[in-house]
Backbone as a ProteinNet text record, in pm:
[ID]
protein_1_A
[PRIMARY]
XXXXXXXXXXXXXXXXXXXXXXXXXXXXXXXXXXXXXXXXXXXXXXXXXXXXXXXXXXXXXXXXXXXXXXXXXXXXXXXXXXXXXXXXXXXXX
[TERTIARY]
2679.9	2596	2501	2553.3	2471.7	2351.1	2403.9	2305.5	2150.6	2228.1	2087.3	2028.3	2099.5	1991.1	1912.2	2008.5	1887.5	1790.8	1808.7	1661.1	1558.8	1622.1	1540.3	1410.6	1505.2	1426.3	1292.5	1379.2	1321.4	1151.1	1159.5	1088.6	1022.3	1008.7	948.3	833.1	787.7	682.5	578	619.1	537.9	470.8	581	513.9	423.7	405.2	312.9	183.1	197.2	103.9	-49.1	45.3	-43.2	-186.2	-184.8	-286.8	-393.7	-329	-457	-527.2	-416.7	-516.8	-624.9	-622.6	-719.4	-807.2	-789.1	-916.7	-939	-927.2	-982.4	-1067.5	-1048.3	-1132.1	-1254.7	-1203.7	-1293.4	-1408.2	-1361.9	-1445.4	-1572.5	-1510.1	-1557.9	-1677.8	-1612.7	-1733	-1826.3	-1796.6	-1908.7	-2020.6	-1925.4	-2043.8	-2126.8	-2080.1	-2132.6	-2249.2	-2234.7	-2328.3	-2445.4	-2405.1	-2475.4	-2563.4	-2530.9	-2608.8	-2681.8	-2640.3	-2734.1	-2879.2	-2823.8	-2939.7	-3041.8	-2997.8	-3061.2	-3174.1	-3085.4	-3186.3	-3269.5	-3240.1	-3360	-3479.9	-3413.9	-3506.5	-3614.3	-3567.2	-3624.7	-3714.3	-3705.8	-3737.5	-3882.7	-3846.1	-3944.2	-4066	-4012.2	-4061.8	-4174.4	-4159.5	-4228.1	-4303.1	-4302.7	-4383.2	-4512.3	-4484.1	-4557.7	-4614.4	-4569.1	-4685.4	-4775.1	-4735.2	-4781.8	-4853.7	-4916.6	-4982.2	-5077.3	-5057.9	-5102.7	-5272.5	-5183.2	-5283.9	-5362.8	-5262.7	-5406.8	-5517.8	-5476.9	-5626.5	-5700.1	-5713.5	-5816.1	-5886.2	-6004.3	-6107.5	-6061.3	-6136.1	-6080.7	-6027.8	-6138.5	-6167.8	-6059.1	-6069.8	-5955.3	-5814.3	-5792.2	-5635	-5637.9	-5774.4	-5703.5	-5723.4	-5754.2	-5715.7	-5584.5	-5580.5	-5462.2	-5286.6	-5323.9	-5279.6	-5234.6	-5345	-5306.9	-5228.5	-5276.1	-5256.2	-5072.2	-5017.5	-4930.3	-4791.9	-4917.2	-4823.2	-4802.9	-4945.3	-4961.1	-4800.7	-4792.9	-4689.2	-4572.5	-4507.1	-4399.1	-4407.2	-4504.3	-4466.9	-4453	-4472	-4443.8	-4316.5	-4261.5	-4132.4	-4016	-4049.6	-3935.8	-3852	-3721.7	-3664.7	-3724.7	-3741.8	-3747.9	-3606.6	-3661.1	-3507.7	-3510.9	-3432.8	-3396.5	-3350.1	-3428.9	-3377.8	-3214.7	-3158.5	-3005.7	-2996.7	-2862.5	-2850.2	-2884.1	-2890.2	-2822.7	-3006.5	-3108.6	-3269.5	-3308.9	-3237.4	-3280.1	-3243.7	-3169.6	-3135.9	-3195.9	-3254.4	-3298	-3432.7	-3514.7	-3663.6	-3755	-3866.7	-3961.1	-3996.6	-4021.2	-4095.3	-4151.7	-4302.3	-4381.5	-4440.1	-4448	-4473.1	-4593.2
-4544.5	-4556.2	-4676.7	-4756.3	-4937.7	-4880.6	-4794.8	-4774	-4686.7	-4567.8	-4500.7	-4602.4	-4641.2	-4766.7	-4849.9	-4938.8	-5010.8	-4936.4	-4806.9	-4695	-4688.6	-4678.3	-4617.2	-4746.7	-4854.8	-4999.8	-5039.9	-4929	-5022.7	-4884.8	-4804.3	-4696.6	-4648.7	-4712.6	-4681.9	-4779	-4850.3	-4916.3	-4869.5	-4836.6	-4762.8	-4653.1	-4542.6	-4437.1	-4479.8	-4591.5	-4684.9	-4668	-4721	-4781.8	-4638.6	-4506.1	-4412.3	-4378	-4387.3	-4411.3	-4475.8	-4635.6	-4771	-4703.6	-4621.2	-4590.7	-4476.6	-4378.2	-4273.4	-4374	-4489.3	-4528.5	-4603.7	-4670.1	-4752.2	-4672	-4560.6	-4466.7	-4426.6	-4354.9	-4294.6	-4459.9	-4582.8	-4635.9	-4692.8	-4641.6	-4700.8	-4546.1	-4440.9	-4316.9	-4368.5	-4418.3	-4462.7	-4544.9	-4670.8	-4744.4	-4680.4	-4617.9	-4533.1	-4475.6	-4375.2	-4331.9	-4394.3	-4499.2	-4565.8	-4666.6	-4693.5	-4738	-4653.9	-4522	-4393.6	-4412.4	-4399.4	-4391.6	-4471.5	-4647.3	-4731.3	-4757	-4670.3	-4670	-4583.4	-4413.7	-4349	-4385.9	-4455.9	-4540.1	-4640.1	-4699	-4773.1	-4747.6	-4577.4	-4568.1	-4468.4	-4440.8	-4351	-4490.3	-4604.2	-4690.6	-4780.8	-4765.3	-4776.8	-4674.6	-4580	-4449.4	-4467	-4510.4	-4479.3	-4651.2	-4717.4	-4805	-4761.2	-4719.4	-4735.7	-4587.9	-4497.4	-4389.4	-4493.6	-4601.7	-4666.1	-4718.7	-4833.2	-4877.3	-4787.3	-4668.7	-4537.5	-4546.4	-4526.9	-4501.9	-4576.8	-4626.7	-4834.5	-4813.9	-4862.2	-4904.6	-4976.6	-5000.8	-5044.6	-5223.9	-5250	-5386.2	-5442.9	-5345.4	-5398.8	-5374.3	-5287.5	-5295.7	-5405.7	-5464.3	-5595.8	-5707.3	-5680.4	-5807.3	-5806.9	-5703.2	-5645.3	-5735	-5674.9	-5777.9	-5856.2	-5901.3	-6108.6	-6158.9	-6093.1	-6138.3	-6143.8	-6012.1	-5989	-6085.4	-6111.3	-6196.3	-6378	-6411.8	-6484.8	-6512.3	-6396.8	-6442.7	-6449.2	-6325.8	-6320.1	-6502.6	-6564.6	-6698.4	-6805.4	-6777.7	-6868.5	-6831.3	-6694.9	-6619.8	-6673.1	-6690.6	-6742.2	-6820	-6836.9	-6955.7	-7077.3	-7187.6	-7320.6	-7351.9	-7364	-7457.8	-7592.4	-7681.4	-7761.9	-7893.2	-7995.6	-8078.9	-8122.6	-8161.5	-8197.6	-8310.3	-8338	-8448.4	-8598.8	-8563.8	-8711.6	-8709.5	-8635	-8647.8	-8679.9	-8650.2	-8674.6	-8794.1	-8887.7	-9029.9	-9088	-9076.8	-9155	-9144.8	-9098.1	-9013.8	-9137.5	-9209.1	-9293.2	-9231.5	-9313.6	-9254.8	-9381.9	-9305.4	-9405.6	-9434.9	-9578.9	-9618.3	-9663.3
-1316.7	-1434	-1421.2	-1349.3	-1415.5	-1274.7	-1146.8	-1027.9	-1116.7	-1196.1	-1253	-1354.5	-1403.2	-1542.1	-1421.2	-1362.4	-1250.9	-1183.3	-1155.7	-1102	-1202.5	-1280.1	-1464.3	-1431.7	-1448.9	-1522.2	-1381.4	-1251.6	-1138.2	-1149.1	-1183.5	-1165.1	-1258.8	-1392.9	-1514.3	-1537.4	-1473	-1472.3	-1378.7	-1255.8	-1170.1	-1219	-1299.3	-1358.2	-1451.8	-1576.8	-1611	-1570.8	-1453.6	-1333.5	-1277.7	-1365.3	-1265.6	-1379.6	-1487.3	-1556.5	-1547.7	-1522.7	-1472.6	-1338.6	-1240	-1130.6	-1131.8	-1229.1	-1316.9	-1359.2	-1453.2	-1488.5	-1448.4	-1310.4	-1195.5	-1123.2	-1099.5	-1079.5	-1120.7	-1217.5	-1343.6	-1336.1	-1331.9	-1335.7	-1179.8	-1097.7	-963	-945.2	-1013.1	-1006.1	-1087.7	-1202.8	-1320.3	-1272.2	-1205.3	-1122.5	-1008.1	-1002.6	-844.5	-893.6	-1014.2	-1086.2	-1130.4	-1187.9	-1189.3	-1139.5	-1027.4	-905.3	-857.5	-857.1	-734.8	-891.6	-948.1	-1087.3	-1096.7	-1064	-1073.3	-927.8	-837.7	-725.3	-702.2	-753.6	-822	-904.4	-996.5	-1057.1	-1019.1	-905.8	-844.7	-721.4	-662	-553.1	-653.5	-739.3	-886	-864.7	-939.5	-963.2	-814.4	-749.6	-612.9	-561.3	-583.4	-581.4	-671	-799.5	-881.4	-829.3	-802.5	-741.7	-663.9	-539.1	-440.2	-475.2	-538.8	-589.4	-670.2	-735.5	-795.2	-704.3	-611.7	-485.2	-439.5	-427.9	-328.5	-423.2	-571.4	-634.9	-666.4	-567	-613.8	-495.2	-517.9	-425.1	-313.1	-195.6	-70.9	-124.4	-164.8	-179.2	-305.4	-422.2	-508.9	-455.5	-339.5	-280.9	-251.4	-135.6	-72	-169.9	-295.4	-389.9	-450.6	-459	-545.9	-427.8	-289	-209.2	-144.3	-148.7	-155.1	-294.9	-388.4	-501.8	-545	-459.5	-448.9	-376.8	-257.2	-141.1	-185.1	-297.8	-368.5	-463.4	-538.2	-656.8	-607.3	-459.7	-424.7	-348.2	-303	-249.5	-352.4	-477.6	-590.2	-675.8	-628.8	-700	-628.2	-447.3	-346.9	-412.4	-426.2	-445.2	-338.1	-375.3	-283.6	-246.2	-89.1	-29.2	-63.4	-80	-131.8	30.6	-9.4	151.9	104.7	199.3	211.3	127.5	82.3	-19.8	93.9	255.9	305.5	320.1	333.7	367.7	265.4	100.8	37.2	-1.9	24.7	-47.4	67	192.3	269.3	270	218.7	234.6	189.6	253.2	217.8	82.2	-14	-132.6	-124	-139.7	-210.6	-351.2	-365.8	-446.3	-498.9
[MASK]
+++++++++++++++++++++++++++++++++++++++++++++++++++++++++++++++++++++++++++++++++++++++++++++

């Protein structure tokens, strides 16, 4: 008797356990879904640019650009010099 109660107690949590793995699931498809979506979205969204550029004059593409290569070099994150270049660095005064 005390062998099946110790099975019971050892094996009733596991059965527990098979639910959380349905909606561990259910949630890893959700994201999935939702990623394939967001990259549809995004590959939509680049299309309709670049349909955009075709219909521009020669001259306003190549403003259009620079203008481009312009903002993505002001969007870059900046690297940052090291803490030891930076406490040693001439500053002038």
């Amino acid at each position: 008797m005390r062998f099946l109660l110790f099975l019971f107690i050892l094996f009733v949590p596991l059965l527990g356990c098979q639910s959380n793995r349905k909606a561990i699931k259910a949630e890893r498809k959700a994201e999935k879904v939702k990623k394939d979506q967001e990259r549809e979205a995004q590959q939509v969204y680049e299309a309709g640019l670049d349909r955009h550029l075709s219909l521009q004059t020669s001259n306003t593409q190549e403003r259009m650009k620079q203008n481009r290569q312009k903002s993505e070099q002001w969007l870059k994150p900046k690297k940052r010099d090291p803490f030891y270049k930076r406490w040693f660095k001439n500053r002038r005064r």
